[in-house]
C-alpha positions in Angstrom: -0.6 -56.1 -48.8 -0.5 -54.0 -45.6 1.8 -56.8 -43.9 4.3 -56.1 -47.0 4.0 -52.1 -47.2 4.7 -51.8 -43.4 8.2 -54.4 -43.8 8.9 -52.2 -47.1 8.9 -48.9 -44.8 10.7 -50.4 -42.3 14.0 -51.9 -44.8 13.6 -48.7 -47.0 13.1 -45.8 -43.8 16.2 -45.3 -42.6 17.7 -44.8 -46.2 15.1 -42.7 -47.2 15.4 -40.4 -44.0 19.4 -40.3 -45.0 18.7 -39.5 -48.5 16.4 -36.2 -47.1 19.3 -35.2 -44.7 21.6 -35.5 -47.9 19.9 -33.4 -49.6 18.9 -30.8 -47.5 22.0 -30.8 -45.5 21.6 -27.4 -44.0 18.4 -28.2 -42.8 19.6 -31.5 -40.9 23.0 -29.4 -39.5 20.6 -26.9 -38.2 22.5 -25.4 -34.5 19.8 -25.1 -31.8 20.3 -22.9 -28.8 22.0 -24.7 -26.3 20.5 -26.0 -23.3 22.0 -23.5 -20.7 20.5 -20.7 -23.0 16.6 -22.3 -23.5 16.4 -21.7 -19.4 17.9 -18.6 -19.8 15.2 -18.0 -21.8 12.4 -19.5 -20.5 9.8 -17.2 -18.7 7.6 -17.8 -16.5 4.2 -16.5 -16.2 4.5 -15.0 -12.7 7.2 -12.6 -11.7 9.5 -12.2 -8.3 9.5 -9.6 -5.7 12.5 -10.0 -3.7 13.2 -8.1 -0.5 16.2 -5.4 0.3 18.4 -9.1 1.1 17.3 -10.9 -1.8 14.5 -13.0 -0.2 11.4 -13.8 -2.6 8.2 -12.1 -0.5 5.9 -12.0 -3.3 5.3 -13.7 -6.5 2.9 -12.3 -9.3 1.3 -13.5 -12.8 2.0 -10.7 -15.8 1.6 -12.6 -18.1 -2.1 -13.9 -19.6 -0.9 -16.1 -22.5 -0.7 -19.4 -20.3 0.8 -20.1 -17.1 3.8 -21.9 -16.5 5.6 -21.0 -13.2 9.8 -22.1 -12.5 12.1 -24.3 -13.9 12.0 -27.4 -12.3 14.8 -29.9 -12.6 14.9 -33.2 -13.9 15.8 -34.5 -10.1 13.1 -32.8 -8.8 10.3 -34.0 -10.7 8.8 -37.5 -8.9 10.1 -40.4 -10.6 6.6 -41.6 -11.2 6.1 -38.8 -13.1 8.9 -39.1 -15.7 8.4 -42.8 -16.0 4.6 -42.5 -17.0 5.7 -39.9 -19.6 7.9 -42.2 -20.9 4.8 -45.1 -21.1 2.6 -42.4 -22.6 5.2 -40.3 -25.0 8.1 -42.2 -25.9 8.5 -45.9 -24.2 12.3 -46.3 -26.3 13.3 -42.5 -25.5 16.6 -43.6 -24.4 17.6 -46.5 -27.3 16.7 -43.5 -30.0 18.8 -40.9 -31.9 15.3 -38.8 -32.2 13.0 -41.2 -34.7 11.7 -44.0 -32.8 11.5 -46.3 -36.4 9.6 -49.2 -34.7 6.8 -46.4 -33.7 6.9 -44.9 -37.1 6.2 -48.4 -38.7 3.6 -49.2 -36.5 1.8 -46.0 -37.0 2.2 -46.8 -40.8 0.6 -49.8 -40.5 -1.4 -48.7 -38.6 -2.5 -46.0 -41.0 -2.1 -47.7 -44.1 -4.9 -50.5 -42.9 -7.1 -47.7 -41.7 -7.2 -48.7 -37.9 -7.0 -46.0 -34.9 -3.6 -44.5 -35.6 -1.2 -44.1 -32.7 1.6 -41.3 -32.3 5.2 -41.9 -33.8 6.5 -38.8 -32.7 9.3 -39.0 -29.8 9.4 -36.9 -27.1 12.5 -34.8 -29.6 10.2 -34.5 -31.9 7.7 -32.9 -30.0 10.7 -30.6 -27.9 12.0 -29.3 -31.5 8.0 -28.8 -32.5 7.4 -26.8 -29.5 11.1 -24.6 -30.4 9.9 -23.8 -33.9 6.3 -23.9 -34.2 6.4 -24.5 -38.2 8.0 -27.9 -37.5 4.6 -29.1 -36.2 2.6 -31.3 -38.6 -0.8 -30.7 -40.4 -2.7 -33.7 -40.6 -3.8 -35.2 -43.5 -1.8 -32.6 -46.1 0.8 -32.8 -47.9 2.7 -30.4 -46.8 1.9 -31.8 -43.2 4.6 -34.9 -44.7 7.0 -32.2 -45.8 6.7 -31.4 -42.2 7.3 -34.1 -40.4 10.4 -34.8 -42.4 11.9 -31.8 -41.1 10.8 -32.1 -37.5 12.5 -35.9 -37.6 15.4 -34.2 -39.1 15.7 -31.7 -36.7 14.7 -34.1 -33.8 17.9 -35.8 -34.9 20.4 -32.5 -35.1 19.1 -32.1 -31.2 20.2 -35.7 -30.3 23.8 -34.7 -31.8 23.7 -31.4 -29.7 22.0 -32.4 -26.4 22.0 -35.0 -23.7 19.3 -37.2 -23.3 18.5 -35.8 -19.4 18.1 -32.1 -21.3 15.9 -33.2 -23.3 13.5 -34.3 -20.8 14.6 -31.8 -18.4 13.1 -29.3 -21.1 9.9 -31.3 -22.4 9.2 -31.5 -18.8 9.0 -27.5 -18.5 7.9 -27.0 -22.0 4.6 -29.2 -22.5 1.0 -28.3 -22.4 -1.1 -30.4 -20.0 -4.6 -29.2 -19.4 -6.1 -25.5 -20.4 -3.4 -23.1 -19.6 -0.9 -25.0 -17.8 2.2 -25.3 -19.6 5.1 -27.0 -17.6 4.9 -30.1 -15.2 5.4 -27.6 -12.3 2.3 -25.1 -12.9 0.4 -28.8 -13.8 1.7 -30.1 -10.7 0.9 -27.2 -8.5 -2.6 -26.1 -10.3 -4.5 -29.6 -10.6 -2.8 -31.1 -7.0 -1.2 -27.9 -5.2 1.7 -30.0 -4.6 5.2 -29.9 -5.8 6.6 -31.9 -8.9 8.5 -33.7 -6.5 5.6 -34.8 -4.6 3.8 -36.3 -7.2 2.2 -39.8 -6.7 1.6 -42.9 -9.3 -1.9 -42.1 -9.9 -1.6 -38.2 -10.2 1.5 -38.9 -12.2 -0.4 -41.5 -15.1 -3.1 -38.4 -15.5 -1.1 -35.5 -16.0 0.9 -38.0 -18.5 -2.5 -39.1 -20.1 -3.1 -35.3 -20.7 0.3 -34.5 -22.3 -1.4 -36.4 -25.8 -4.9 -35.3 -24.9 -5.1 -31.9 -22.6 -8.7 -30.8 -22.9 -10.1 -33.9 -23.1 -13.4 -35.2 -20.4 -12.7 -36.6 -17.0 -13.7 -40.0 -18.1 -11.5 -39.8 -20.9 -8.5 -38.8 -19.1 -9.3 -41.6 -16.8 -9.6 -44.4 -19.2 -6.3 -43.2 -20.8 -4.9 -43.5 -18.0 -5.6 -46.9 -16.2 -4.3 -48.4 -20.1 -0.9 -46.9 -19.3 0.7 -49.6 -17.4 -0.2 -47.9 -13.7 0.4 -50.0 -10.7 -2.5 -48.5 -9.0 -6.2 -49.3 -9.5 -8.2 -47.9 -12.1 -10.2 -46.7 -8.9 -7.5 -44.6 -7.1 -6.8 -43.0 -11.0 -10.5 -42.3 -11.0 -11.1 -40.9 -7.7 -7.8 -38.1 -8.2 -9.1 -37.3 -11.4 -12.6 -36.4 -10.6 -11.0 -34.4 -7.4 -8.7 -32.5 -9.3 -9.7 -31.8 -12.8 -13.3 -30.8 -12.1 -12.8 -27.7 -10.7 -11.0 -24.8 -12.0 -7.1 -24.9 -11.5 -5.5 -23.0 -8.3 -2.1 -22.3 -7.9 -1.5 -21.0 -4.1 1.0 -18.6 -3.8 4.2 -19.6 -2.2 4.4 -16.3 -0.5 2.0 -13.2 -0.5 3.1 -10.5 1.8 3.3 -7.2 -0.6 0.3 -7.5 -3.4 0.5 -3.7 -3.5 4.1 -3.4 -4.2 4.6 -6.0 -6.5 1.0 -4.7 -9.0 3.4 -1.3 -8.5 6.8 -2.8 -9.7 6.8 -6.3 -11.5 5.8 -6.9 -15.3 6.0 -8.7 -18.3 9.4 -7.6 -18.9 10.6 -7.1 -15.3 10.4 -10.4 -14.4 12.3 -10.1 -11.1 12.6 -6.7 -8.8 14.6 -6.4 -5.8 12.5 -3.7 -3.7 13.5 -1.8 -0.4 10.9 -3.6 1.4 12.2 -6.0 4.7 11.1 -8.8 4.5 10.4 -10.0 7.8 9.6 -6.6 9.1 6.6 -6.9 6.0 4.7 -10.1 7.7 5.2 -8.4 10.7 3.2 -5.4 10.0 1.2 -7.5 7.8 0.1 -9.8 10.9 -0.4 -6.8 13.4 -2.2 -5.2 11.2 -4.8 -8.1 10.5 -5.3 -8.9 13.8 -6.0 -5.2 15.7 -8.3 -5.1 12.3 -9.9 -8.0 13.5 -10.5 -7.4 17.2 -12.0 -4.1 15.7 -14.4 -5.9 13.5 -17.6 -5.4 16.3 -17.3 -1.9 16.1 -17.4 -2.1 12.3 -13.6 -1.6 11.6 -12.8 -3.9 8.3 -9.6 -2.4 6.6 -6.4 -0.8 7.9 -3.1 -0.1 6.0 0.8 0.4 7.3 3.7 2.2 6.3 7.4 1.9 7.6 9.9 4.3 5.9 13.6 4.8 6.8 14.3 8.4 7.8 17.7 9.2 6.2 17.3 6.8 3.1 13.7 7.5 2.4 14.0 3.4 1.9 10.3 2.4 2.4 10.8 -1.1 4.2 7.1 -1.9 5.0 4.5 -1.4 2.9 0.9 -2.6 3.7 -1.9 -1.4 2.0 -4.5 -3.1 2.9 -5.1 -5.5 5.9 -6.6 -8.5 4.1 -9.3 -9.0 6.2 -12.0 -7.8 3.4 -12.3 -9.8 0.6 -14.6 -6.9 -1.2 -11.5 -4.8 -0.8 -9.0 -6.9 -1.0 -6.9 -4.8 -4.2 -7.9 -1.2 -2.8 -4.7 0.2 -1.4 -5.0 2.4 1.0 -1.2 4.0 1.1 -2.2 6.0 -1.5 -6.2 5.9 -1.2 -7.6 9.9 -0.2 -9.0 9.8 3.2 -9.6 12.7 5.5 -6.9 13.9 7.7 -8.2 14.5 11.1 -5.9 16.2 13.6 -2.9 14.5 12.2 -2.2 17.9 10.1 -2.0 20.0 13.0 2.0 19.5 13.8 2.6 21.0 10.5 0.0 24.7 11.4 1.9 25.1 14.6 5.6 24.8 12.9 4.2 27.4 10.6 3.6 29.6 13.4 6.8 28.8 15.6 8.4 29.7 12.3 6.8 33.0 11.7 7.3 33.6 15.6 3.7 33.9 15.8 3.2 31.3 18.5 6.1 29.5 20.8 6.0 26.5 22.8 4.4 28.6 25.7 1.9 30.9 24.1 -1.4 30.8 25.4 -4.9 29.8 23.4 -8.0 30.4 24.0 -9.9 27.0 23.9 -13.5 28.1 24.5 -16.5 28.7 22.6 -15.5 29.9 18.7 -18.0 31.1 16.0 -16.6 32.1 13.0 -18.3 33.6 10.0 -17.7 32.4 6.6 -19.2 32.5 3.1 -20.6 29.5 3.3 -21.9 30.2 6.7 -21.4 30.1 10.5 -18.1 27.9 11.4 -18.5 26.3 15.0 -15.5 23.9 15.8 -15.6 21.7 19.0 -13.6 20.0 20.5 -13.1 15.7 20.2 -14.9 15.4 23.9 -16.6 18.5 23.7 -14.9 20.3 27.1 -13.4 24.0 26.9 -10.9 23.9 29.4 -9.8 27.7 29.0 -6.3 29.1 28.5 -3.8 26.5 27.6 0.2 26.8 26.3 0.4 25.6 22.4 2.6 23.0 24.0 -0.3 21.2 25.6 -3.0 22.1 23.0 -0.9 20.5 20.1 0.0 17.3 22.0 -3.8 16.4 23.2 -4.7 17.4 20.2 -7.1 20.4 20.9 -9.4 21.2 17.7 -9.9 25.1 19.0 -7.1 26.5 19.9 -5.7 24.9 16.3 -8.3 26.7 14.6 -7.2 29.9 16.7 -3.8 29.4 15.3 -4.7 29.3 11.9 -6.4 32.8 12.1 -2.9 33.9 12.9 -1.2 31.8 10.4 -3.4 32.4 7.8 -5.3 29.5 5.5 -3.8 30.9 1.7 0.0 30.6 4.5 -1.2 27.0 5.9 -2.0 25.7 2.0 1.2 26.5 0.6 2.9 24.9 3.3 1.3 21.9 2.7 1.9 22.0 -0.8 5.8 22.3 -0.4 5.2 19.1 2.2 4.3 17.4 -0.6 0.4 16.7 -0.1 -0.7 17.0 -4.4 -4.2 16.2 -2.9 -4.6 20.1 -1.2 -4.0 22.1 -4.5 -7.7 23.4 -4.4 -7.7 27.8 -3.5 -7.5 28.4 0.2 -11.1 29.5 0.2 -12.2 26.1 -0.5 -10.6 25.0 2.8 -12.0 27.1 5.0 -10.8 27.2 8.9 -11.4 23.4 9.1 -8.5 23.2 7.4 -6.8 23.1 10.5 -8.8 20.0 12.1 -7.7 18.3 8.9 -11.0 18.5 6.8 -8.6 17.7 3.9 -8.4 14.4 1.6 -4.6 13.4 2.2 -2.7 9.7 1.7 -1.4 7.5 4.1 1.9 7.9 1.5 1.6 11.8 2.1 1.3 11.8 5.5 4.1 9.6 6.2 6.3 11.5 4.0 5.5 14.4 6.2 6.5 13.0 9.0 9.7 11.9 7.6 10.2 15.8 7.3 10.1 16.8 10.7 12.3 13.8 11.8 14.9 14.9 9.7 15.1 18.7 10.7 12.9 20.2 8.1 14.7 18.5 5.3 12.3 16.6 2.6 13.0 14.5 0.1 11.0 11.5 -1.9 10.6 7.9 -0.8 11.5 5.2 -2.7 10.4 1.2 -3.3 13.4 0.3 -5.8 16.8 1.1 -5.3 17.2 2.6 -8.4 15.5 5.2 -7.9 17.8 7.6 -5.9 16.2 9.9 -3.6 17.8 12.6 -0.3 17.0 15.3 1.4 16.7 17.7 -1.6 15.3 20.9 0.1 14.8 22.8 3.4 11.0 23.4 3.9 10.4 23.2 7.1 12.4 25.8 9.4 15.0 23.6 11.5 14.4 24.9 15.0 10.6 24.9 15.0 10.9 21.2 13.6 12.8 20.7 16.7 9.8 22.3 18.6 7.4 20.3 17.4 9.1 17.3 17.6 10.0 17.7 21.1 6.2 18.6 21.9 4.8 15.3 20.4 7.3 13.7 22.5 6.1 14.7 25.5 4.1 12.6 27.6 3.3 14.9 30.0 1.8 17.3 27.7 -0.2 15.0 26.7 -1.8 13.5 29.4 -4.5 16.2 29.2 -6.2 14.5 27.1 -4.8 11.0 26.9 -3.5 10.3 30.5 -0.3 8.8 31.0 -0.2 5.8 30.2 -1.5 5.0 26.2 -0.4 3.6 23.4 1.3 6.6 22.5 3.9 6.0 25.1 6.7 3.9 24.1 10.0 2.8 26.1 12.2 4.8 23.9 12.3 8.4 22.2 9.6 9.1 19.8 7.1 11.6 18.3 3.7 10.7 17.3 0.1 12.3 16.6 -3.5 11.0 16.6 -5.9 11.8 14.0 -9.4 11.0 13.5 -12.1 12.4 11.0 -15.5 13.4 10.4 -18.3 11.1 11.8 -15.1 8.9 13.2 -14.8 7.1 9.4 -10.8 7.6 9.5 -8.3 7.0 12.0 -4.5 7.5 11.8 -1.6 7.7 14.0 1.6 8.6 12.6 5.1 9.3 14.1 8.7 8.8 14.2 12.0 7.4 16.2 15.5 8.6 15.7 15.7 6.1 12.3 11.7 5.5 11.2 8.7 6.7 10.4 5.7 4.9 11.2 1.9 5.8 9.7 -1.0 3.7 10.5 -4.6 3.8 8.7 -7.6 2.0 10.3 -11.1 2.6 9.4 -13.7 1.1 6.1 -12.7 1.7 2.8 -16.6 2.2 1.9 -16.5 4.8 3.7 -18.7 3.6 6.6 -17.8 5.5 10.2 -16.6 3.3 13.1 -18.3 2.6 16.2 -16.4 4.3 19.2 -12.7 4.3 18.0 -10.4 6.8 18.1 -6.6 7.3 17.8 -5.7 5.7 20.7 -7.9 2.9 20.3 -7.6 1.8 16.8 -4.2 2.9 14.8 -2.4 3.7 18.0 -1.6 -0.1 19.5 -0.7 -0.6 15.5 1.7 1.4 15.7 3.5 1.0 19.0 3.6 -2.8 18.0 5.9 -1.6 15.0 7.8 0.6 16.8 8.7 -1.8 19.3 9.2 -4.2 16.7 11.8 -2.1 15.2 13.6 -1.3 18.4 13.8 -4.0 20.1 17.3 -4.2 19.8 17.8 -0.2 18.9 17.3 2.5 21.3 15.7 6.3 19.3 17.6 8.9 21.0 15.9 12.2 21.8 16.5 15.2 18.8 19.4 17.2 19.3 18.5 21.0 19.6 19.9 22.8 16.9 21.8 26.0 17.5 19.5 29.0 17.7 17.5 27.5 20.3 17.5 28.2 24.0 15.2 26.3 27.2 14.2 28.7 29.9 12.2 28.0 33.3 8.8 29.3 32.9 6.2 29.7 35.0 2.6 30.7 34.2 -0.2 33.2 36.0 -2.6 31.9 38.3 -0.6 28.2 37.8 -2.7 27.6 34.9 0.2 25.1 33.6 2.8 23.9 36.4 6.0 25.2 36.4 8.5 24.0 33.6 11.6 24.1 31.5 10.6 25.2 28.2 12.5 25.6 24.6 12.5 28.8 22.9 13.6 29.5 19.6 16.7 32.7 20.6 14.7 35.9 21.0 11.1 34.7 21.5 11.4 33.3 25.3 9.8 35.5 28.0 11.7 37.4 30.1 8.5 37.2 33.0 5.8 35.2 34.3 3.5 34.1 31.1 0.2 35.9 31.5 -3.0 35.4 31.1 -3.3 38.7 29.1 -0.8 37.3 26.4 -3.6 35.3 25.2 -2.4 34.8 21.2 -5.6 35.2 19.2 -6.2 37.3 16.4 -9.0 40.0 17.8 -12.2 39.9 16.4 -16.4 39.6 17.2 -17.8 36.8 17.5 -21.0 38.0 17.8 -23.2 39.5 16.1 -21.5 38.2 12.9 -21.3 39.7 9.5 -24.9 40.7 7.7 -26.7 38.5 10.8 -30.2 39.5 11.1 -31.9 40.5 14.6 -35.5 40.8 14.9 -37.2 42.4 17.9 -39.5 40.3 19.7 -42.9 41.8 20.1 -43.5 39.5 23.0 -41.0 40.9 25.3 -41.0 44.8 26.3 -38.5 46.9 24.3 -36.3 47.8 28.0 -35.9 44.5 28.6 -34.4 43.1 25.5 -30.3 42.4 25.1 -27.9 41.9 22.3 -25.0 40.4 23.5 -21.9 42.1 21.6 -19.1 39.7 22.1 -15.2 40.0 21.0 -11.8 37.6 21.3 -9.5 37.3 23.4 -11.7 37.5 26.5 -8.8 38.2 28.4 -7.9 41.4 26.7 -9.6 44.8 26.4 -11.4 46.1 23.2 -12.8 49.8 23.0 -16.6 48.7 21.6 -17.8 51.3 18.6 -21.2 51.5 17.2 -21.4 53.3 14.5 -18.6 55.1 15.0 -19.3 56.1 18.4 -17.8 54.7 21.4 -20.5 53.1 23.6 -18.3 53.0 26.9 -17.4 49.3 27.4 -14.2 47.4 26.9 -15.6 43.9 28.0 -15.5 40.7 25.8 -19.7 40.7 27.0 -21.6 43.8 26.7 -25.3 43.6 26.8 -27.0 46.2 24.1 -30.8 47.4 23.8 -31.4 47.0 20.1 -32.8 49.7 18.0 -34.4 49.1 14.2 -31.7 49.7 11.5 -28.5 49.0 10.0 -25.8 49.3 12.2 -21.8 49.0 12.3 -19.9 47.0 14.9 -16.6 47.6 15.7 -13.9 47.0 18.3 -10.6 49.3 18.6 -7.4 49.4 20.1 -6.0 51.7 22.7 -4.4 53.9 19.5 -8.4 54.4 18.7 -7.2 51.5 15.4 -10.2 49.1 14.0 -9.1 45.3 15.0 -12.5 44.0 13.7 -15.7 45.1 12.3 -18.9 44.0 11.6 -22.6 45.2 10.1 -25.7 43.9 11.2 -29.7 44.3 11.0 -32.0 44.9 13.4 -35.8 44.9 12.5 
């Protein structure tokens, strides 16, 4: 009976499937996209980054639904692959118009006398089933027959319209093979980390055994397998299968240089960005960067981050934010993470105060001993290696990086003056009231970004003139606004150029000293838990981070040692070929020879902006430092020691500048000293402290208790 049905299928099937088409000719004439427009399509799970020429330098998954990666031609898929498929999926593909009729009696058969039913449905079939989901069949239903007529109908309207080689081109991409893997390429590459082209016999008969079967065991997959007509051992099939499908896929990157940037630009429907970044200048910084982090790694350095931005452009061309080397904190990006600033905000205090003509180039500081009262108590800055070395030009305090005489300058600049300023620089992290800040402002107590500071940077390379960055070149940036004043820029720019400067503190020769022009500053913070150095040639602008994104402090690294070699490695890097050429002076600014009183800085040409030079010798009396006591400080508390006879006990009144003169009032009454030290015989009470001018006018005053 079965014998008879099958034959009756077989004579009466092909005039049957005609009849259907007949009658539901719409159906049957059905246009598909074409083949060209299916791979137009397609979209794969991970999205591009290309580089400023085009050249892929990361590649990203957006999208969660499964994970199929390019297009892969039908050339470059291992012959062994597509002829397994064939054994497994559709052994007469190519003597077929889309119904293989000797499969589809043999499954009747097979059906009708209730033995293990094997597929009919061609590898069209399942390619016009996987285009419209509805064409797939439910087993066991009736409208699961309605079904399958359609899907042999339309498997034959995609014969008429396609080539045999696109059709396996796009089954191929299209398939499911095991969990989440759709496409021979993400199969090929997840469960083997190899390219479709690579693919040998044995790999090839199990992804084809999991084509039918996807989620089925190990042993399964094997014994479908070896019954495929393989020409390698069941053995070989066996050994692959339990190495590769027992594990969790992996699919290794082909090249991951800029995580940061691509989380930032690619997603689901940007499937392919063209960024500013360089691409060879990116694994560059990305290599330098990883290995100072390394040789750092005893004195508990872990994470560091990079930045490379074009001056004129604002075209960032580097972009590393974090140095890989931490696999806790391997997605924390620390371009745009808030660390303290250290010293690296000074530049910006002194500018303010060339362009207020508050300060110049050769103005004299006071670095020695500071106290200064606040609310929240008595302020006390030192200095990095704790030395007072006296009066010193701003030139040479700025470029070793002295902490007093930048706190000195801030009194004159003022903090609510300083704040602002960095505001209009662009730093969204300082937008607390000035009070909050505090003098310590000016030794960069401050959270600020890598992304900030750079910016910054950028500002003073390009006269004053600052503008936004930008990662995509859509995105159009310039120089939109003046805020820094163009000729103390120029001043500050030509100070943290100056080697000589800086030798005070960092010798001659240091990282900081490249073979060509540039500008650069130091930073570190609190409890040594940051490190920067940041600075700029003719054409870039360089910032470098080093230090532990947890926050734990470093072990004897400063500037120098840790960001600093960073970033003369880039620099070089950039100019290899290039020369930086030193800033031309804009007009309003002059250079005079200066000397200094009692040679406390050699002899030098110095720059000026018109109108503030000196027309002598710079002396020590011109000490710029807003006048005030340092001691006894606002509402401070004496008590007289019963121990010690009353004639022999000393307040010591005390008043900046100590090279200049102050008239000292107590009460209201001159007490006939003009000394920065005078030595007082306290007496119970409240009292007022005052110092005064030669015009008899109060500079500074203070009130005190003595009990």
């Amino acid at each position: 009976m079965g014998i008879a049905l099958a034959i009756l299928v077989l004579f009466m099937a092909p005039a049957l499937v005609w009849g259907l088409i007949s009658l539901h000719g719409s159906a049957a004439s059905k246009r598909y996209a074409t083949f060209d427009e299916i791979k137009q399509q397609y979209a794969a799970s991970d999205a591009m980054l290309l580089d400023r020429y085009n050249e892929l330098i990361h590649s990203l998954r957006v999208n969660a639904r499964g994970r199929k990666l390019e297009w892969i031609r039908l050339s470059d898929i291992s012959p062994a692959m597509v002829q397994a498929t064939l054994r497994v999926e559709d052994r007469r593909f190519y003597d077929h118009r889309g119904i293989d009729w000797l499969a589809l009696v043999a499954a009747t058969y097979e059906k009708l006398s209730h033995k293990r039913t094997r597929g009919a449905s061609t590898i069209t079939m399942q390619l016009v089933s996987i285009f419209d989901r509805n064409l797939k069949p439910r087993i066991g239903s009736k409208r699961g027959l309605v079904q399958k007529w359609k899907q042999m109908k339309a498997a034959m309207s995609l014969e008429k319209q396609w080539t045999k080689k696109q059709i396996l081109e796009a089954y191929m991409n299209l398939i499911s093979f095991r969990g989440e893997l759709a496409g021979v390429c993400a199969a090929s590459r997840g469960l083997f980390d190899k390219e479709p082209s690579g693919l040998t016999e044995a790999e090839s008969c199990l992804l084809a055994s999991l084509i039918t079967s996807p989620n089925a065991s190990v042993e399964g997959v094997v014994n479908r397998a070896c019954h495929i007509g393989s020409p390698v051992s069941c053995e070989d099939i066996r050994d692959v299968a339990y190495r590769s499908l027992t594990r969790p896929y992996q699919i290794r990157r082909e090249i991951s240089i800029a995580p940061h940037v691509a989380r930032m630009l690619l997603t689901n429907e940007k499937k392919e960005v063209r960024c500013t970044l360089d691409g060879n200048l990116q694994k560059y910084v990305y290599a330098t960067l990883a290995e100072s982090v390394n040789l750092l790694k005893k004195q508990n350095v872990f994470d560091g981050a990079a930045m490379v931005v074009e001056n004129k452009t604002g075209d960032i061309i580097a972009y590393v934010g974090n140095s890989g080397t931490s696999p806790a904190t391997l997605y924390v990006d620390g371009i745009t993470a808030y660390r303290q600033a250290g010293s690296t905000l000074k530049p910006f205090l002194y500018e303010l105060a060339f362009e207020k003509k508050l300060l110049t180039a050769a103005s004299i500081l006071d670095d020695s001993p500071l106290q200064i009262m606040t609310p929240t108590g008595l302020y006390v800055p030192r200095n990095y290696d704790a030395m007072f070395r006296g009066p010193v030009s701003t030139r040479t305090a700025l470029s070793s990086s002295m902490n007093i005489p930048a706190v000195r300058a801030l009194a004159l600049v003022g903090v609510g003056a300083f704040v602002e300023r960095l505001q209009e620089l662009g730093f969204t992290s300082i937008f607390r009231e000035p009070e909050f800040y505090g003098y310590s402002l000016a030794l960069g107590s401050a959270d600020i970004t890598l992304y900030e500071l750079v910016n910054a940077y950028r500002t003073l390379a390009n006269d004053g003139r600052f503008g936004d960055m930008r990662l995509t070149f859509e995105k159009n940036t310039g120089l939109a606004k003046n805020v820094l004043d163009k000729k103390a820029a120029f001043l500050v720019s030509h100070i943290l150029s100056d080697r000589q400067a800086r030798s005070t503190t960092f010798g001659l020769e240091n990282p900081l000293s490249t073979r060509f022009w540039t500008a650069v500053k130091t930073g570190t913070s609190k409890d040594m838990r940051d490190n920067w150095c940041v600075g700029y040639s003719d054409t870039y602008t360089v910032g470098v981070w080093v230090g532990n994104f947890s926050g734990e402090p470093m072990r004897n690294v400063t500037g120098i040692a840790g960001a600093a070699p960073v970033w003369l490695g880039i620099m070089n890097y950039l100019h290899r070929g290039k020369p930086s050429r030193p800033l031309k002076a804009p007009e309003g600014i002059l250079s005079a020879q200066l000397s200094f009183q009692n040679y406390i800085e050699p002899q030098r040409e110095e720059w000026f902006i018109e109108g503030t030079e000196p027309v002598t010798m710079v002396a020590l009396n011109t000490v710029h430092a807003k006048p005030r006591i340092t001691y006894p400080t606002q509402e401070t508390l004496i008590a007289i020691d019963p121990e010690i006879p009353d004639g022999l006990q000393r307040v010591p009144f005390r008043f900046e500048p100590q090279s200049q003169h102050f008239e000292w009032t107590l009460n209201k009454e001159k007490i006939g000293a003009n000394e920065s030290v005078y030595l007082w015989m306290p007496k119970r009470g409240i009292h007022e402290l005052a110092i005064t001018d030669e015009e008899g006018r109060v500079l500074d005053s203070v009130t005190f208790l003595v009990r």
